[in-house]
N, C-alpha and C positions, 0 to 999 in steps of 0.2 A: 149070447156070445158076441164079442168083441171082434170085429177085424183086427187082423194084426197086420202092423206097419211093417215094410219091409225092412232089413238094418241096414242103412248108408253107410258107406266106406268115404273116407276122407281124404282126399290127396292134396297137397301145395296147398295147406292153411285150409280147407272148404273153395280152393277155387278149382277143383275137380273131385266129380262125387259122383259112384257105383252103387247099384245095391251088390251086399256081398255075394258071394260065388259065383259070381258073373263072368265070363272069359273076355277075351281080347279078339274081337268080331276076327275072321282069316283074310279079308281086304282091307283092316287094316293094318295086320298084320304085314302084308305086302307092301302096302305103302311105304309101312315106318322104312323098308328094307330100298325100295323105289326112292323115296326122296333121299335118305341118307347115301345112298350110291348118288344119285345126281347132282346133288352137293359136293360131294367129294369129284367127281369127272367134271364138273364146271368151275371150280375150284383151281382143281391143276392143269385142266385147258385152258383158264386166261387168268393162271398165278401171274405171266409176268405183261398183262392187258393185250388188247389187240393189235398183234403185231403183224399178224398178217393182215390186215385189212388196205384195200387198196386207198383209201381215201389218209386216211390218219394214222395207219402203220409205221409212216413215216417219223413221225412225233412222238408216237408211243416209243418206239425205239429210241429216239432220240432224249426222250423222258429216264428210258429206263438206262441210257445211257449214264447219263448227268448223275442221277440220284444211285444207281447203283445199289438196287435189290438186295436184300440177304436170302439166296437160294434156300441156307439153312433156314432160316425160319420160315418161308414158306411151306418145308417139308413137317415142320414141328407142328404148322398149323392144320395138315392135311393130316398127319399123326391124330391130331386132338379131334377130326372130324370122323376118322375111322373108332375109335375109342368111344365117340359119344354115339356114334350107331350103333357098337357093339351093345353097349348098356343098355339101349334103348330097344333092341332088337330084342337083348337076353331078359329083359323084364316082361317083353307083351309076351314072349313065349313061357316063361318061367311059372311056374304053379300059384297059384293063388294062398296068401299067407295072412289070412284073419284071424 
């Protein structure tokens, strides 16, 4: 008798690779959910830089002044970071499809 190889699953070309029916461990799970929340909460606490800070606040303001932000597009970008947690959340949870 033969050992039998287990069958690799392939993801982004071979540059991520499973044996199949394998799950999505429960801490990383957490994670995927922990960094995509922290991104998005550090995102829209210093969308428009540090402006409270006592040293450079002052510049940053003055910065944000001058140049004048697109509030809207900040929110589109924090839009687009909710969106790719969600997919990213719904895939480590979602049923395995070999």
């Amino acid at each position: 008798m033969e050992p039998t190889k287990p069958k690799i699953k392939e993801y982004a070309d071979g540059w991520i690779t499973e044996q199949s029916g394998t799950t999505v461990p429960g801490f990383l799970k957490l994670a995927y959910i922990v960094i995509a929340g922290g991104a998005l909460g550090y995102f829209l606490i210093y969308m428009n830089g540090e402006v409270g800070h006592e040293g450079r606040g002052h510049l940053v303001r003055a910065m944000n002044a001058a140049t004048e932000a697109s509030a809207g597009l900040m929110y589109a970008i924090a839009a687009m970071i909710v969106v790719f947690g969600v997919i990213v959340v719904a895939f480590s949870f979602g049923k395995s499809h070999d």
